[in-house]
C-alpha positions in Angstrom: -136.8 90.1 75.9 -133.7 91.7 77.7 -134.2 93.9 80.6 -133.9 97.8 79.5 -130.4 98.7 80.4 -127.0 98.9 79.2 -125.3 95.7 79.8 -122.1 96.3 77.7 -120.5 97.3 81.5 -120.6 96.4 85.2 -123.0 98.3 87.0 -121.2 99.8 90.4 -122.5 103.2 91.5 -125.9 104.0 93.0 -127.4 105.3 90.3 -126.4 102.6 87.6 -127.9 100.2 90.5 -130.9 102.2 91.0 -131.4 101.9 87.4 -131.2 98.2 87.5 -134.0 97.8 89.9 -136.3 100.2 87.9 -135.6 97.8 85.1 -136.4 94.7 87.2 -139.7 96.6 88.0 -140.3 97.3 84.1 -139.8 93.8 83.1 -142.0 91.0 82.4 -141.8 87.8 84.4 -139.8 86.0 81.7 -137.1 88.4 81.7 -134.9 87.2 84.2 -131.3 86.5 82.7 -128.6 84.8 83.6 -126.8 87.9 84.8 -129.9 88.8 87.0 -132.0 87.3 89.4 -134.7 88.7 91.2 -136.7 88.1 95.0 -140.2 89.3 96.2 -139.3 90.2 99.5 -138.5 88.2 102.6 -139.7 89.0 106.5 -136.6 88.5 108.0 -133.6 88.6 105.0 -131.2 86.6 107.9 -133.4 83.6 108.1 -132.0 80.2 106.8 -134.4 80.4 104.3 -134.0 83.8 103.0 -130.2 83.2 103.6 -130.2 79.8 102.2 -131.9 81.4 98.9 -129.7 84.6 98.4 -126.4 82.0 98.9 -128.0 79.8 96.0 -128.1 82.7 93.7 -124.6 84.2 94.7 -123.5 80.5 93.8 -125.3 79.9 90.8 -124.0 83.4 89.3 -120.4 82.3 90.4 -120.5 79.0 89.4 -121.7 80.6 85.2 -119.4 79.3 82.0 -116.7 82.4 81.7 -118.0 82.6 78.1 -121.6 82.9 78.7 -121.1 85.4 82.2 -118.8 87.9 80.0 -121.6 88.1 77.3 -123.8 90.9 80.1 -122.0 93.5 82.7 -118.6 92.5 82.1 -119.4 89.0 83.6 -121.1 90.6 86.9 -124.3 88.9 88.4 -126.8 90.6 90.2 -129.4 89.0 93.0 -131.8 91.5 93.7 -134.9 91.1 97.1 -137.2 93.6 97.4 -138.5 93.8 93.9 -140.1 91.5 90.6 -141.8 93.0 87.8 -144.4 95.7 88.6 -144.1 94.8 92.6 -141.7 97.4 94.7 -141.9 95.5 97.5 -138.6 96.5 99.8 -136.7 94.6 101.4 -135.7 95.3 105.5 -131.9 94.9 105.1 -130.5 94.4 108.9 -126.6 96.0 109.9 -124.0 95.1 107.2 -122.0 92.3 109.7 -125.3 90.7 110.5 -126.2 90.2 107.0 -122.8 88.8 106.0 -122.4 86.4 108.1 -126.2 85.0 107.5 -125.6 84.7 104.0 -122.0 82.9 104.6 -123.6 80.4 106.0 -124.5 79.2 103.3 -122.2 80.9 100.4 -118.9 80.4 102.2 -115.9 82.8 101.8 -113.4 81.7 99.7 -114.8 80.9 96.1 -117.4 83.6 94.8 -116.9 87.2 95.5 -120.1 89.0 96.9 -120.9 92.4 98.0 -124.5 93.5 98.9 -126.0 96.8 99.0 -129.4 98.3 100.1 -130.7 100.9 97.2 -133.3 103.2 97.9 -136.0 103.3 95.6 -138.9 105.3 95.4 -138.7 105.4 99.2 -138.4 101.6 99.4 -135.1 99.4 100.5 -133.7 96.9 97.9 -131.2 94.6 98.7 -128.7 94.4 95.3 -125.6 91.6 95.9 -123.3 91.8 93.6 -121.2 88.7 92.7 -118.2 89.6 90.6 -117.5 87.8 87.1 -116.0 84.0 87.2 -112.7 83.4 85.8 -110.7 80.8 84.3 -108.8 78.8 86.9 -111.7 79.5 89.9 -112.9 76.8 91.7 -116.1 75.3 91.9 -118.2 77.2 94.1 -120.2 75.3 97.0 -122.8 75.2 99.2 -121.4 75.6 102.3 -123.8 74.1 105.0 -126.6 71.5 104.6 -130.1 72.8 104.3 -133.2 71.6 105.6 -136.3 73.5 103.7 -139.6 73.4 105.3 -142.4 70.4 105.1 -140.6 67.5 103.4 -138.7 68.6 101.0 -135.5 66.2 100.7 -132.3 67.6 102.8 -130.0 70.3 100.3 -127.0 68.8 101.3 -123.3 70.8 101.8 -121.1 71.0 98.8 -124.2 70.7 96.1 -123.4 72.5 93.5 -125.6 75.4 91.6 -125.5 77.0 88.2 -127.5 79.8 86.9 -129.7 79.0 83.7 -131.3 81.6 82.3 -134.5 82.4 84.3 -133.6 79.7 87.0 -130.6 78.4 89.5 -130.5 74.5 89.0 -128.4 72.1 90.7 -125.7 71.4 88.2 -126.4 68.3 85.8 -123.5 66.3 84.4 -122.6 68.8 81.8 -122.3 71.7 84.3 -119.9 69.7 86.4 -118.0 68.9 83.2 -118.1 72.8 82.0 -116.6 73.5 85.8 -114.1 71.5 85.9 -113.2 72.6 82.5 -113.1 75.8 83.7 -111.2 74.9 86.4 -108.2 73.4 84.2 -107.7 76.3 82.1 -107.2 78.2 84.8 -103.6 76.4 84.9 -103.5 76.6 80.9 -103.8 80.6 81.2 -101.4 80.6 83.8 -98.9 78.2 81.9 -99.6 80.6 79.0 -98.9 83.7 81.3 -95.7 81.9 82.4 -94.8 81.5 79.0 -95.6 84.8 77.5 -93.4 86.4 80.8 -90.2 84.5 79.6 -90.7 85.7 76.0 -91.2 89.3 77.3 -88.4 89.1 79.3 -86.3 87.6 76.8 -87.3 90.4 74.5 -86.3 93.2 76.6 -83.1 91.1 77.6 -82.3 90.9 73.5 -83.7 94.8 73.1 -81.2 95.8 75.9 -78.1 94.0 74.4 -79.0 95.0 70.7 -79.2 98.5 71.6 -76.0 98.9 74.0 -74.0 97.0 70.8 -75.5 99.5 68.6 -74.5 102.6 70.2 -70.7 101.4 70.9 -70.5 100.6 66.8 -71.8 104.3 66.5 -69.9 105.6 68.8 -66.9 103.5 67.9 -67.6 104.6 63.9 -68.3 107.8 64.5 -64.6 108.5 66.7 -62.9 106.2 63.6 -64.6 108.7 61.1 -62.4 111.8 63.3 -59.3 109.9 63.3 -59.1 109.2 59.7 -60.2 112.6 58.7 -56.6 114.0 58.7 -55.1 111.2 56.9 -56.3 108.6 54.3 -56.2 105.1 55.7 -53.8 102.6 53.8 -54.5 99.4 53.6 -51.9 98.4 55.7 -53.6 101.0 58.4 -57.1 99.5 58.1 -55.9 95.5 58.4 -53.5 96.8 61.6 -56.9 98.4 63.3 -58.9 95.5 62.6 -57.1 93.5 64.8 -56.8 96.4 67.4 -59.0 95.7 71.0 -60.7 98.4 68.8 -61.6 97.0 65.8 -62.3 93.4 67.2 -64.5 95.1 69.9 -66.6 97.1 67.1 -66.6 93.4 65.1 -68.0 91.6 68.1 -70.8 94.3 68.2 -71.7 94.3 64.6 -72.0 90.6 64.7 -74.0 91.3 68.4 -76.8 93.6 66.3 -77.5 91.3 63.2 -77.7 88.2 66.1 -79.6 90.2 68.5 -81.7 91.3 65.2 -82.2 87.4 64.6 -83.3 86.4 67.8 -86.1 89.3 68.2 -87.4 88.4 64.8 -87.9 85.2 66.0 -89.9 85.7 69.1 -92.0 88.7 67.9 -93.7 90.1 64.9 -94.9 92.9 66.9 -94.5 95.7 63.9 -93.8 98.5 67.1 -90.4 96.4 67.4 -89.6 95.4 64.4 -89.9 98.6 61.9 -87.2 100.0 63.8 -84.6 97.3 63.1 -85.4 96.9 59.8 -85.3 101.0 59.0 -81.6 100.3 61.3 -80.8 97.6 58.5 -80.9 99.8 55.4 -79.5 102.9 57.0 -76.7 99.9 57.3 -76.5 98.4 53.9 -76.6 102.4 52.1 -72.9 102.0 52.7 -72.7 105.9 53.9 -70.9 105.1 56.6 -68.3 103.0 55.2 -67.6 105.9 52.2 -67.2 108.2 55.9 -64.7 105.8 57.0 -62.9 105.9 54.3 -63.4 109.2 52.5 -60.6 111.1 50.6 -60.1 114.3 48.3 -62.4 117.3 47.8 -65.7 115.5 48.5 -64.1 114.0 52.3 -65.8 116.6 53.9 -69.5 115.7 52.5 -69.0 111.8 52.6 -68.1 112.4 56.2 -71.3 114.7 57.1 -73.5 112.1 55.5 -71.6 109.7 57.8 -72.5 111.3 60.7 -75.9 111.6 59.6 -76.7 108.0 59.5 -75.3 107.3 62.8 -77.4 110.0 64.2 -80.1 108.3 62.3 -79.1 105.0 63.4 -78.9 106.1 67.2 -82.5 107.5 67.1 -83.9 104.5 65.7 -82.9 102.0 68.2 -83.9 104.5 70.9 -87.0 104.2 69.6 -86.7 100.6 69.4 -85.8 100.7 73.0 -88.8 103.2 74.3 -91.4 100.8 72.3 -89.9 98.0 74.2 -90.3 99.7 77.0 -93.9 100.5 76.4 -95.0 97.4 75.2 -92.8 94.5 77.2 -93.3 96.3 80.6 -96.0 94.2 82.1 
């Protein structure tokens, strides 16, 4: 059965790792995971051996399927000496430098990410290493330096590879080797993905940016047009002279600017955050208010105009909010 602890998070402060070795010491035998792996106790932890067998664990943990580490403690192993189910042996854990550099002997530096601890329990020292979760795109962790166990057993040669199996840290079969390099390659997948996502962002806020500045010039362009016919009623004659003011061709260019701009982010996104505010822009657009502003004569002038001004308030305030949401959502 699982060990009796929360493993829906990374276990970091003293207490949480305090708690760990009391559930190592509650366990049975068969319990070891592959997020944990547990030591006796060795006479001097710096030894090549004791060294050689922490380092194989580290590498074992580092060297797990992403999948499979993320399923316990956020994808964080643990190698615990000093304790095994219903033994609190201790572990003597020499100065901090001393104990790094025994162990890199053997782990290296570069691939997995280790940090060991000594945790007092129950008056006794336990060694707790922490190796941080593997990722997509790391590399293959290695031995770093040959090995020569006691008696004759065959030579542990550098750059052998280990994976942690649950209850066990093997040498890696075909499979594992396969699964790493796997591993490996998605790395640059995620990263082409990444890459990709970043221009689309980008883009985005680009589009966002150029969508709202034409929006507020056609407001603020409608909304001076909407004072300067208020005196006098536009003829005909008046209106086709404006259009082809700098005026009216600049306010043209931006209406045609907002329902491209609209296009493009429509394309790229379904993100509802963005999009709700262009479409609620749209049919404050097609109620035709502020057209009848534009061109509003006699006794009801004075309301169509009000309503006018409405709608471009409205219309301002929705693309600010498209523009905050942007903000929010595009800003990585």
């Amino acid at each position: 059965m699982p060990l009796n602890i929360d493993t829906s998070r990374a276990l970091r402060t003293p207490d949480q790792l305090v708690a760990l070795v009391r559930s190592v010491l509650d366990a049975r035998p068969e319990d070891e995971s592959r997020a944990v792996e547990w030591k006796s106790h060795f006479d001097d932890v710096t030894s090549p051996e004791a060294s050689f067998v922490i380092a194989r664990a580290i590498l074992g943990l580092a060297n797990r399927p992403v999948n499979v580490a993320r399923s316990a403690f956020d994808g964080v192993g643990y190698v615990l000496v000093g304790v095994e189910p219903g033994s609190l042996h201790g572990q003597g854990v020499p100065d901090s430098a001393e104990l790094h550099n025994a162990i890199r002997r053997y782990a290296g530096n570069s691939t997995a990410l280790w940090d060991p601890r000594s945790i007092e329990v129950d008056g006794q020292q336990v060694l707790v290493v922490t190796v941080e979760a593997p990722r997509s795109g790391d590399r293959i962790a290695l031995l770093n330096k040959s090995y020569q166990p006691s008696g004759r057993k065959p030579l542990v040669e550098e750059g052998t590879i280990f994976v942690r199996q649950p209850g066990a840290t093997n040498r890696a079969t075909r499979l594992d080797v396969e699964m790493l390099q796997d591993r490996l390659l998605e790395g640059t997948e995620v990263q082409a993905e990444a890459a990709r996502r970043a221009e689309r962002d980008h883009r985005l806020r680009e589009l966002v940016g150029e969508v709202v500045g034409a929006a507020t010039r056609w407001a603020n362009a409608a909304e001076v047009l909407i004072m300067a016919t208020s005196s006098d009623k536009w003829t005909q004659k008046d209106w086709i002279e404006w259009v082809n003011t700098d005026s009216g061709k600049a306010m043209a260019i931006d209406a045609q600017n907002m329902e491209d701009r609209t296009r493009s982010i429509r394309l790229l996104t379904d993100d509802p955050v963005l999009l709700a505010p262009l479409a609620q822009a749209k049919e404050v657009m097609k109620d035709g208010a502020v057209f009848e502003g534009l061109h509003a004569s006699g006794s009801d002038s004075g309301e169509s105009r009000a309503l006018a001004y409405d709608r471009l308030k409205a219309l301002r305030a929705l693309f600010s909010q498209l523009e905050e949401a942007a903000a929010a959502s595009l800003s990585h």
